[in-house]
KOLTI-415333 format. One record per atom (N, C-alpha, C, O, CB): residue number from 1; residue in one letter; atom name; x, y, z. Coordinates in steps of 0.05 Angstrom, whole numbers. Each point is the difference from the previous one (the first is absolute). Glycine has a CB too. Layout:
<sites>
   num   residu   atome       xx       yy       zz
   NUM        A      CA        X        Y        Z
...
</sites>
This chain:
<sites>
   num   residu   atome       xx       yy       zz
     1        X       N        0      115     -275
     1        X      CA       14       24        9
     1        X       C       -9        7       28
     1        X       O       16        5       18
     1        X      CB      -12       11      -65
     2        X       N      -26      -17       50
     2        X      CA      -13       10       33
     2        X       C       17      -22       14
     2        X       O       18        7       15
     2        X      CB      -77       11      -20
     3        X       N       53      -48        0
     3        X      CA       15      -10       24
     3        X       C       27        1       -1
     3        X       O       10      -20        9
     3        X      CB      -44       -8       -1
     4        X       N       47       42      -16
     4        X      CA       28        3       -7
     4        X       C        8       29       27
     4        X       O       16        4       18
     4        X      CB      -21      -22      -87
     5        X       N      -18       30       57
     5        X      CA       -4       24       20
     5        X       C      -10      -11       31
     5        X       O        7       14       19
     5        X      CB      -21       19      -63
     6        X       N        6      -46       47
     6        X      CA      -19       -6       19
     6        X       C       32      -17       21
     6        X       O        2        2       24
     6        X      CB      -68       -7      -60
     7        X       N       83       -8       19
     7        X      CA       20      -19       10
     7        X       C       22       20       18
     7        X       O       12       -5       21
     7        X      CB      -19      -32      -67
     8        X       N        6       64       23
     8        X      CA       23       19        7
     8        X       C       -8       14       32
     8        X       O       17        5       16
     8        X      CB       -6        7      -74
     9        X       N      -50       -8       65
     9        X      CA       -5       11       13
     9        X       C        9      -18       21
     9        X       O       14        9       19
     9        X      CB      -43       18      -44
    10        X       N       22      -55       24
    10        X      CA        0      -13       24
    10        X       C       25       -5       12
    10        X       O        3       -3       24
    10        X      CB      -42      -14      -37
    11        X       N       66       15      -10
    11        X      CA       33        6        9
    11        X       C       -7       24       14
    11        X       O        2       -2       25
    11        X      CB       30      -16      -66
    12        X       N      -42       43       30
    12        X      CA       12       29       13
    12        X       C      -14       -2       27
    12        X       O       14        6       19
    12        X      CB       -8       29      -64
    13        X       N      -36      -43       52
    13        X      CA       -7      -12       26
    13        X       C       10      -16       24
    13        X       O       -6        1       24
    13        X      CB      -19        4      -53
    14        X       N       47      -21       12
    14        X      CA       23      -18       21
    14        X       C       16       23       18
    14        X       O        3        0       24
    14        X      CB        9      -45      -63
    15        X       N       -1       65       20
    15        X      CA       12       10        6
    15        X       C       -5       27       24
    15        X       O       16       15       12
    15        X      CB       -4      -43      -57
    16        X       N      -43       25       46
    16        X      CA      -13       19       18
    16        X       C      -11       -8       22
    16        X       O       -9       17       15
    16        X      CB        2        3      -47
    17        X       N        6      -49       39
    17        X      CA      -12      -14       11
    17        X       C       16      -21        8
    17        X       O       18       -7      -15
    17        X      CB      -53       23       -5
    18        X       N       30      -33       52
    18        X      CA       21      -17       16
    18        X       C       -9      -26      -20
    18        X       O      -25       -2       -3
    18        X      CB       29       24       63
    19        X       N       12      -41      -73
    19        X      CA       -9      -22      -14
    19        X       C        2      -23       23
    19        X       O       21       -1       12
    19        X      CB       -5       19      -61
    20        X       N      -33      -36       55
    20        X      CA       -7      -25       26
    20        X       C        8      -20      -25
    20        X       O        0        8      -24
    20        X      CB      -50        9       67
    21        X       N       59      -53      -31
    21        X      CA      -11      -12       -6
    21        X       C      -26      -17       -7
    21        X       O      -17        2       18
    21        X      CB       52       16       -7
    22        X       N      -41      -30      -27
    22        X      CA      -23       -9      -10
    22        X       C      -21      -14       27
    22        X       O        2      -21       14
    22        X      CB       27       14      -65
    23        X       N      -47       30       49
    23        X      CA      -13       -7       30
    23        X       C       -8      -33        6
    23        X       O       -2       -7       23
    23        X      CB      -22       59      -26
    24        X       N       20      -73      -21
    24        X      CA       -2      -26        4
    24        X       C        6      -15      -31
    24        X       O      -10        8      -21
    24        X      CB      -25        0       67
    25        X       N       52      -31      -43
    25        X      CA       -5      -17      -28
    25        X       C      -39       -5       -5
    25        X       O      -20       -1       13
    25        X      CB       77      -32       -3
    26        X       N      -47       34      -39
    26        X      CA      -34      -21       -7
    26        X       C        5      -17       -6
    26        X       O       20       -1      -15
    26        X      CB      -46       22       -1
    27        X       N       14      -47       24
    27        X      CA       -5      -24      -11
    27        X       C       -4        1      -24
    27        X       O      -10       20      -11
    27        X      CB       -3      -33       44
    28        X       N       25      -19      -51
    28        X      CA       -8        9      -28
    28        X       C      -28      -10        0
    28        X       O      -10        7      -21
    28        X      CB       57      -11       -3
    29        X       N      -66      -10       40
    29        X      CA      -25       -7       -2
    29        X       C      -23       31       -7
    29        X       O      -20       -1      -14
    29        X      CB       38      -47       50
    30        X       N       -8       72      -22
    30        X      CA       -9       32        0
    30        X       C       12       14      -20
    30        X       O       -2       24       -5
    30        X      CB       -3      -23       51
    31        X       N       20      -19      -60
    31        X      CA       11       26      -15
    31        X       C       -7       12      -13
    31        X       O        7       23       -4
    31        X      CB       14      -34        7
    32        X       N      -48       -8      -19
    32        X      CA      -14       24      -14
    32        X       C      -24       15        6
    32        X       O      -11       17      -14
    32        X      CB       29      -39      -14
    33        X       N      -26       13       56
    33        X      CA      -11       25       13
    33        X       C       15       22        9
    33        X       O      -10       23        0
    33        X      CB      -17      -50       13
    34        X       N       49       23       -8
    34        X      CA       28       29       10
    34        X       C       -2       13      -22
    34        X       O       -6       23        3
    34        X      CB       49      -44       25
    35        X       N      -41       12      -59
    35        X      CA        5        1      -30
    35        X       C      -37       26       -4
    35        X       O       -1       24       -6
    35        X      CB       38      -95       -9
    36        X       N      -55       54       19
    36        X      CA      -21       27        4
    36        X       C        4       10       18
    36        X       O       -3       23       -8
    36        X      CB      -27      -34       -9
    37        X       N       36       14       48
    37        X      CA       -9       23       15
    37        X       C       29       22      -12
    37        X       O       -3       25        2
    37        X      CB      -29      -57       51
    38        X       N       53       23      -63
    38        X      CA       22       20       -3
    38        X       C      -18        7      -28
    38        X       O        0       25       -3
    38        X      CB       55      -44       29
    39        X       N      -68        8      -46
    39        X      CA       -1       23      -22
    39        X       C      -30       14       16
    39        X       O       -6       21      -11
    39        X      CB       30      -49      -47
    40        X       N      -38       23       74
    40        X      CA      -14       14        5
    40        X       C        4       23       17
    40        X       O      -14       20       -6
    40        X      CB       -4      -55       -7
    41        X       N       37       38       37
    41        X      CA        6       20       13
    41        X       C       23       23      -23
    41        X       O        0       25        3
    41        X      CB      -10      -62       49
    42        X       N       28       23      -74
    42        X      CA       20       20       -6
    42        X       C       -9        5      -34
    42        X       O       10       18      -14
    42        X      CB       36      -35       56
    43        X       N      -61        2      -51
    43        X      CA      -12       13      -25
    43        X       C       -5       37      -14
    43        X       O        6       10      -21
    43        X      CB      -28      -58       39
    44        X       N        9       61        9
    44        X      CA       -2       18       -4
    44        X       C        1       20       21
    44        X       O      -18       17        2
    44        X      CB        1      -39      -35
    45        X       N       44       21       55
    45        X      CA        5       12       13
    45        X       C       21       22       -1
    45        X       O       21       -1      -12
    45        X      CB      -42      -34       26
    46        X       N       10       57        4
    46        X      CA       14       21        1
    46        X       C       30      -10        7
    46        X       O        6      -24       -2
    46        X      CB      -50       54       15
    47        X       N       65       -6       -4
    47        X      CA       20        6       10
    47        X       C      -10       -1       27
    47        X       O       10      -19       13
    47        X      CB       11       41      -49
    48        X       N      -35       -9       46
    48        X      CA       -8        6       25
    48        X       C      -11      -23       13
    48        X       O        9       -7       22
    48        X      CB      -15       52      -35
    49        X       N       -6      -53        5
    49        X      CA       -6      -40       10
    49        X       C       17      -12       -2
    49        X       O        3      -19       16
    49        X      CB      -38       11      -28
    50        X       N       51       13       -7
    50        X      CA       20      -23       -1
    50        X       C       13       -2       23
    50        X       O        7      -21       11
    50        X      CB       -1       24      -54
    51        X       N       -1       29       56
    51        X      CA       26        2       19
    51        X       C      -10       -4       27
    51        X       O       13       -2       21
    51        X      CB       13       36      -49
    52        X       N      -63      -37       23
    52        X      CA       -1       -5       21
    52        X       C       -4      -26        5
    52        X       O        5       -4       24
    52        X      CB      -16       44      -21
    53        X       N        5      -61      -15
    53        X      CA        9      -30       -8
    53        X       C       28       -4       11
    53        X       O        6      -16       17
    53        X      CB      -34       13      -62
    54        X       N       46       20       34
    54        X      CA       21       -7        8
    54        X       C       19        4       35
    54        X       O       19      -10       11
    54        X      CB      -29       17      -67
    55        X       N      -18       21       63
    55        X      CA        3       -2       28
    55        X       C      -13      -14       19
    55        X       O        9        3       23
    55        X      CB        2       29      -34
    56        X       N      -31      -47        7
    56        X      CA      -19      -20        1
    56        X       C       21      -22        6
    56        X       O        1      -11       23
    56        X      CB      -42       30      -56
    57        X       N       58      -25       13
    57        X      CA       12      -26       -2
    57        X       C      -28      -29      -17
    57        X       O       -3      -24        1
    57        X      CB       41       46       57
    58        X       N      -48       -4      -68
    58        X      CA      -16      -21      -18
    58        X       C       10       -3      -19
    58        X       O      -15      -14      -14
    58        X      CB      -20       21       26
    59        X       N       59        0      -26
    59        X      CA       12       -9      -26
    59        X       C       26       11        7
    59        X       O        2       17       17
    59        X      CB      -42      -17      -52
    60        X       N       66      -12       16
    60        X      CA       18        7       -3
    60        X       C        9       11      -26
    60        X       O       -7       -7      -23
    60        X      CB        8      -19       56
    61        X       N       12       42      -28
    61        X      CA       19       18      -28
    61        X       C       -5      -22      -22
    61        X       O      -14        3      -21
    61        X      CB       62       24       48
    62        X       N      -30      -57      -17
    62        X      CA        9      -19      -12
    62        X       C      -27      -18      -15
    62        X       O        2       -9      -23
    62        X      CB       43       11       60
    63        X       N      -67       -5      -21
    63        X      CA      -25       -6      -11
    63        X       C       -7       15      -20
    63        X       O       -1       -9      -23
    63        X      CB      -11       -6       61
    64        X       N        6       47      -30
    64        X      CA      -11       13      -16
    64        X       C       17        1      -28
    64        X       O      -17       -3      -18
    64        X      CB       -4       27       58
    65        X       N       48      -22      -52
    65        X      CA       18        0      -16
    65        X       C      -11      -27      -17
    65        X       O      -13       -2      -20
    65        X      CB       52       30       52
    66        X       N      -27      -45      -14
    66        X      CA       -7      -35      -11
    66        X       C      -25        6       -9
    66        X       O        0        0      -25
    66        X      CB       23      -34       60
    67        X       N      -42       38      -27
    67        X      CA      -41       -3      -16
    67        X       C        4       27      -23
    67        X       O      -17        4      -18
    67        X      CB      -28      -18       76
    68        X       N       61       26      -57
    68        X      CA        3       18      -34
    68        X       C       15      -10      -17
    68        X       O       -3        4      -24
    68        X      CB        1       36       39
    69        X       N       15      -51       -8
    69        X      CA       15      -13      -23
    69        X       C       -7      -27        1
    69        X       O       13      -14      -16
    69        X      CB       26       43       15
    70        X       N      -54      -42       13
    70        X      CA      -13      -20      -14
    70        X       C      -25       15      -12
    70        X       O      -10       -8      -21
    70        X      CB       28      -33       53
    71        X       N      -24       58      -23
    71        X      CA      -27       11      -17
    71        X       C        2       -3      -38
    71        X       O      -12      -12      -18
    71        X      CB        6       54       65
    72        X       N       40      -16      -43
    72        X      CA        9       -4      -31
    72        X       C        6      -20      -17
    72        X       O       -7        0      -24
    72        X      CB       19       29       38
    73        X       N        2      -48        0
    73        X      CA        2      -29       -8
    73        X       C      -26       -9      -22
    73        X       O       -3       -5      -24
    73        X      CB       28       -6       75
    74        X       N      -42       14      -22
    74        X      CA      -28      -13      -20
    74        X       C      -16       18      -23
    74        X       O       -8       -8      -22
    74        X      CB       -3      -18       67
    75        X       N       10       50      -35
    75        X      CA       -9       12      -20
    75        X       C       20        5      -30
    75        X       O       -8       -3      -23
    75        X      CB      -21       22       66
    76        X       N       56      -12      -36
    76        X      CA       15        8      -11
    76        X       C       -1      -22      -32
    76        X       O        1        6      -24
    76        X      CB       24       18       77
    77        X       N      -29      -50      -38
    77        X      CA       -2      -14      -31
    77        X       C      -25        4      -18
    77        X       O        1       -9      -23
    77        X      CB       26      -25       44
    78        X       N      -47       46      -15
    78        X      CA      -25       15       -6
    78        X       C       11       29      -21
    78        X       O       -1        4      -24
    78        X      CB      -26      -24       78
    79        X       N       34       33      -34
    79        X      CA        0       35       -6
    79        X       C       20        0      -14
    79        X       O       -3        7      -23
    79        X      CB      -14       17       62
    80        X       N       47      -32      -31
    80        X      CA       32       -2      -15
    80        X       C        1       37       14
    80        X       O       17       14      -11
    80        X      CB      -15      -59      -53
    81        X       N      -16       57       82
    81        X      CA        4       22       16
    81        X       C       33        9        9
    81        X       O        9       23       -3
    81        X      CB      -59      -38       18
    82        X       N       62       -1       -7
    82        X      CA       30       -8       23
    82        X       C       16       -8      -20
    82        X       O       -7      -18      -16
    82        X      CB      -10       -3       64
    83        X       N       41       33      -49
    83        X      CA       19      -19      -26
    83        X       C       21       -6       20
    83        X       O       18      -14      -10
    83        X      CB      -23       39      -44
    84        X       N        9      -18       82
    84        X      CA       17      -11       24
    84        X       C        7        6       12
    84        X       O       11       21       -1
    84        X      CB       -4      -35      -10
    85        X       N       -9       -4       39
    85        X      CA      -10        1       25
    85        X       C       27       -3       11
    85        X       O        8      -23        3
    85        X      CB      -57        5       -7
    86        X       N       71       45       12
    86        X      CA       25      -13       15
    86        X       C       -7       -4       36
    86        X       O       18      -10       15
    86        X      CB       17       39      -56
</sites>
């Protein structure tokens, strides 16, 4: 349920905020260092960081969205939390 909430905040954040493209591809050799530094910066962040991430240009709407719903993905077969993700 939180990251359900957490998904809605970061839509209603697009909408408050200029959305950039993705400041660089990752290699797939990094990807799963990109894979920890994204659960480590958005795990347990405010609204207020987020937007400022997002004025930063250190993440996109589209990143941040994408790493919650893969979050649910993985947990989701765990918890059965999410009955669906439109």
């Amino acid at each position: 349920m939180r990251e359900a909430a957490v998904v809605m905040v970061a839509v209603a954040t697009m909408a408050m905020t200029q959305c950039a493209p993705a400041p660089h591809e990752v290699p797939p050799a990094s990807a799963a260092a990109a894979q920890e530094e994204l659960d480590q910066a958005l795990l347990e962040i405010s609204v207020t960081q987020l937007q400022d991430l997002y004025a930063r240009r250190v993440y996109t709407v589209t990143q941040v969205v994408q790493w919650h719903l893969a979050r649910i993905g993985r947990y989701n077969r765990i918890y059965r939390a999410v009955e669906t993700v439109d």
